[in-house]
N, C-alpha and C positions, 0 to 999 in steps of 0.2 A: 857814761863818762866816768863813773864811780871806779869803774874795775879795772882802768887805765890813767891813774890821777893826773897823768904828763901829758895826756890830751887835751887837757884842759887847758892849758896855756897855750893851743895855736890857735890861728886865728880862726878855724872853724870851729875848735869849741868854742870859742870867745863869742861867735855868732849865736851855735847852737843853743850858748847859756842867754843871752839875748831874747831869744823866740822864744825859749821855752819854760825862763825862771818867772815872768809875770803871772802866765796859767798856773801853775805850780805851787805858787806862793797862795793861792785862794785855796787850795786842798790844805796845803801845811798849816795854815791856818786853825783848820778843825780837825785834821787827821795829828797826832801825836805820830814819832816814830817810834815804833817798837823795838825798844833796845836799838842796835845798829841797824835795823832797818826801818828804811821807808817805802811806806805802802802807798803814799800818797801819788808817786807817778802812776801806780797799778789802777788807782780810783780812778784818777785825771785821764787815763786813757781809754778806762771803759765809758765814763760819762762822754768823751768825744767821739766814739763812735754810737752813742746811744743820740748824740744829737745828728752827726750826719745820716745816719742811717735814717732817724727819722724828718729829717731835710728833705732827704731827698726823698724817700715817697710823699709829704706832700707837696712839693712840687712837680710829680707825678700827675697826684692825685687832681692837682689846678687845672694841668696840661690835660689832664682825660674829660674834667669836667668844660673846659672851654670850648673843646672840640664835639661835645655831644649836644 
């Protein structure tokens, strides 16, 4: 939404800033932004796929074990 700041004012950034500034706000927290940039979405998105990823194989892993 950065690279478009007048998006930010409809109502689906107004949502998107909603969903997405509470997660966000736990990175900013401990990540500094480096000069004008922030890296803390960069972090926030690898650690949520480093938790689905590992969600879902174990519940995989549940699903293989119940059936054996």
């Amino acid at each position: 939404m950065s690279w478009v700041p007048a998006s930010r004012e409809t109502k689906f950034g107004i949502l998107l800033s909603r969903i997405t500034e509470p997660y966000l706000a736990f990175f900013r927290r401990f990540i500094p932004p480096l000069g004008m940039i922030d890296i803390s979405p960069i972090v926030a998105i690898f650690v949520l796929n480093y938790l689905i990823t590992r969600g879902v194989f174990e519940v995989y892993r549940l699903i293989r074990a119940s059936l054996m």
